[in-house]
N, C-alpha and C positions, 0 to 999 in steps of 0.2 A: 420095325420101322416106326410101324405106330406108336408104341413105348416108350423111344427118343426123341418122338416130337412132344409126347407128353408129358415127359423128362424137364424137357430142354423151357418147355413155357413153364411149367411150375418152377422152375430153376428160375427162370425170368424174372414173371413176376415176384419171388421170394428175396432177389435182391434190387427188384424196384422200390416193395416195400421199405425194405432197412433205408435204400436211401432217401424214401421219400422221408422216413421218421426221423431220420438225422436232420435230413433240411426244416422239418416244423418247428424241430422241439428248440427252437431259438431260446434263448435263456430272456425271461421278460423279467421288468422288476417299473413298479408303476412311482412313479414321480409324487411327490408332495405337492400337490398345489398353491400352495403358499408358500412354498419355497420357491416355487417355478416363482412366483407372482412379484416377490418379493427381489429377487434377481434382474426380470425382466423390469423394473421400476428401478433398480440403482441405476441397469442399464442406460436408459433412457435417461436418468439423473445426469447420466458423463457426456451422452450423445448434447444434451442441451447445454452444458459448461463447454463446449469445444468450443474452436476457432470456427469452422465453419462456419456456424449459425451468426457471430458476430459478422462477420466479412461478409457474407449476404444482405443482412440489413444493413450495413454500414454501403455496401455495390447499389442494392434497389432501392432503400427505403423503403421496406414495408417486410413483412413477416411474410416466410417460406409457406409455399404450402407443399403439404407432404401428406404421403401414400403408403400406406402399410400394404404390402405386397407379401409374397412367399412366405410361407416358413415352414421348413425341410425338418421332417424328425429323423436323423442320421444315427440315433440312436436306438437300444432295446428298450428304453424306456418308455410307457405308456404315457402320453403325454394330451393333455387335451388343447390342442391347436387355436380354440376357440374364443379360449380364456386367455389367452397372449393375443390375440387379434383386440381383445375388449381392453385388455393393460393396457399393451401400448398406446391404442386411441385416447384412453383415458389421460394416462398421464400426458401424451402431449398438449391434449385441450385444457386440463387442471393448470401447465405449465403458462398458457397463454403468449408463449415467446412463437408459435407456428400458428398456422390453419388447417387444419385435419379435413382430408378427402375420405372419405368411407370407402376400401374395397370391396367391389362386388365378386363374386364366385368367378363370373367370366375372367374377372380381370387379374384374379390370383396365379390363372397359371402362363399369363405371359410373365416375359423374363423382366426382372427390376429395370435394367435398364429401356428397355422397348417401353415400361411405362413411362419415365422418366423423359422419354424425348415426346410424350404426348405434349400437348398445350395446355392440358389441363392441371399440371404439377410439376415444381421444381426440383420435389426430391423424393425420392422411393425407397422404405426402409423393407429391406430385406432379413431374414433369421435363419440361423439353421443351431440345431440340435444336436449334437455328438456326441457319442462314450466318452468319457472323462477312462483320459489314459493312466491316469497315477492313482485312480480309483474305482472299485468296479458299484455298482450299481449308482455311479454317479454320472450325471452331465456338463458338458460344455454346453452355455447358450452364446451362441454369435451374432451379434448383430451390425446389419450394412449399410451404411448409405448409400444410395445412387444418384448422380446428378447426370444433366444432359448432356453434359459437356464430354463426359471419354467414358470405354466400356470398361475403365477401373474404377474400381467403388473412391466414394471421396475419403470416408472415414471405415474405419471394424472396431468392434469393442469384442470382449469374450471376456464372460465371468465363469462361474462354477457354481451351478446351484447347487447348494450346502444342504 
């Protein structure tokens, strides 16, 4: 009896292990940063040529202010999150067409929109990061707008950092 219990747990944990080393060994492959950077900047290039941004100033008279919020790495790629929170802010202040609110930590992991109906900003840009389906060790970068007004985003762009 005692035999098959000590059977039965080494049998155990012998295919706990296997599966736990199937679940680690996630296949990684780490991102170019200046390609992330560069991507994340066209982005941001189309987000500021939209209709939205006119049709705001042209509704209030005055320049949006906007909130960099989330951004999800849905990807295997290693990605430094830190360096697209600084992109983005940068290019939108370089652009001078918005007024940029600084995300704090707290405020990153409410939802875009929950920020968005705060009082302190009109619009909350959202990101997320995914495998590039027609390519392997590449990504999708997606990026959201959020306004106050409904819990559908107002605009999405999605590139392919090359």
């Amino acid at each position: 009896m005692k035999r098959i219990f000590v059977l039965l747990l080494t049998l155990a944990m012998l295919s706990g292990c296997s599966i736990f080393n199937k679940m680690s060994k996630k296949p990684m492959f780490q991102i170019d940063g200046n390609d992330m950077e560069k991507t994340v900047q066209k982005t941001i290039n189309e987000l500021l040529s939209s209709e939205w941004l006119s049709a705001f100033m042209a509704n209030q008279n005055e320049r949006p202010i906007v909130m960099t919020s989330l951004i999800t790495n849905n990807s295997n790629g290693i990605i430094d999150a830190n360096t697209i929170y600084d992109t983005i802010d940068m290019q939108l202040i370089k652009s001078g067409q918005v007024r940029v609110v600084k995300t704090n930590e707290a405020q990153r992991i409410l939802s875009p929109y929950e920020l968005a109906k705060g009082e302190s900003v009109d619009f909350v840009i959202s990101s997320l990061i995914y495998n590039n389906p027609n390519k392997s060790e590449s990504v999708v970068y997606k990026l959201t707008l959020w306004g106050d007004q409904s819990r559908e985003p107002v605009i999405e762009f999605e590139n392919i950092v090359e």
